[in-house]
C-alpha positions as CSV (number, residue, x, y, z in Angstrom):
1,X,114.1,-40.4,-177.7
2,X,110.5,-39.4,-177.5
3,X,111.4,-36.2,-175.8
4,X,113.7,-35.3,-178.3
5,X,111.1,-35.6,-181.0
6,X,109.1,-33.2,-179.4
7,X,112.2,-30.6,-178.5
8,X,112.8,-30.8,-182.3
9,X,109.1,-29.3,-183.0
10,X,109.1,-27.1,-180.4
11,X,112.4,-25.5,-181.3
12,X,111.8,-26.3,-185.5
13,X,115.4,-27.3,-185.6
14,X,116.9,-30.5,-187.0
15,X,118.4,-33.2,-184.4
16,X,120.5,-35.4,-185.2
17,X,121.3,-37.9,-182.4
18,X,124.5,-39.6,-182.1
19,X,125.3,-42.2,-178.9
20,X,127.7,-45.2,-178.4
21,X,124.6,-48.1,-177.0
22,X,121.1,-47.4,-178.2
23,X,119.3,-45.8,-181.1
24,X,120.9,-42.7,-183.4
25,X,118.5,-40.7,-185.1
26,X,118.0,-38.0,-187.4
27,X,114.5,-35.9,-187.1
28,X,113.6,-33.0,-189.6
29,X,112.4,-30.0,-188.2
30,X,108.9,-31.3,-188.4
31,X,109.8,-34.3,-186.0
32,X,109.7,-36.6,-188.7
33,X,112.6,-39.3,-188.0
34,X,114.0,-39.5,-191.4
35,X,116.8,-42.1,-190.4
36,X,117.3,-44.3,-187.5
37,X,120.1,-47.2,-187.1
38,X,119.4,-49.3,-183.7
39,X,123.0,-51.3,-183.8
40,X,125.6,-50.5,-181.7
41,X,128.0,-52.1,-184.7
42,X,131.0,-49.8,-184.7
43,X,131.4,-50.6,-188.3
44,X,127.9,-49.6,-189.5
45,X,127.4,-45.8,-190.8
46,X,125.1,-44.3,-188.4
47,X,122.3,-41.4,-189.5
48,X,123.9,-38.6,-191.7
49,X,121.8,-35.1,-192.1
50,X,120.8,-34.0,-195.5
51,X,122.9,-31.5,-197.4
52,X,122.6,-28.3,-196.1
53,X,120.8,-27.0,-199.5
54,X,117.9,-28.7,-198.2
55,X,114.7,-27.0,-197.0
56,X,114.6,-29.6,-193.9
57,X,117.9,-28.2,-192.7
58,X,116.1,-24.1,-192.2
C-alpha cells in the first residue's frame, strides 16, 4: 500500500483501493489516507470517495 501512497502524490490523483483479502483505502490527492477498512467481512462497507463536488476529488 505504501507504493500506492506515493503513486497518488506523484500523479495528484485520488486512489481509491478496493481488494477481496487485505486493506481498502482511499487516499486524497495529497496522499492523505482519508479511510481505510482492514476486514475482509463481506458485509462491512468498505472506503467510499467523497462527492465529486469536493476539492480532494481535482
Amino acid at each position: 500500500m505504501g507504493l500506492a501512497v506515493l503513486r497518488t502524490i506523484e500523479n495528484r490523483r485520488a486512489l481509491l483501493r478496493s481488494v477481496n483479502a487485505g486493506i481498502s483505502v482511499y487516499v486524497d490527492p495529497a496522499g492523505r489516507v482519508l479511510q481505510r477498512i482492514d476486514s475482509t467481512n463481506p458485509d462491512e462497507d468498505g472506503p467510499s470517495p467523497p462527492p465529486a463536488s469536493s476539492p480532494r476529488c481535482r
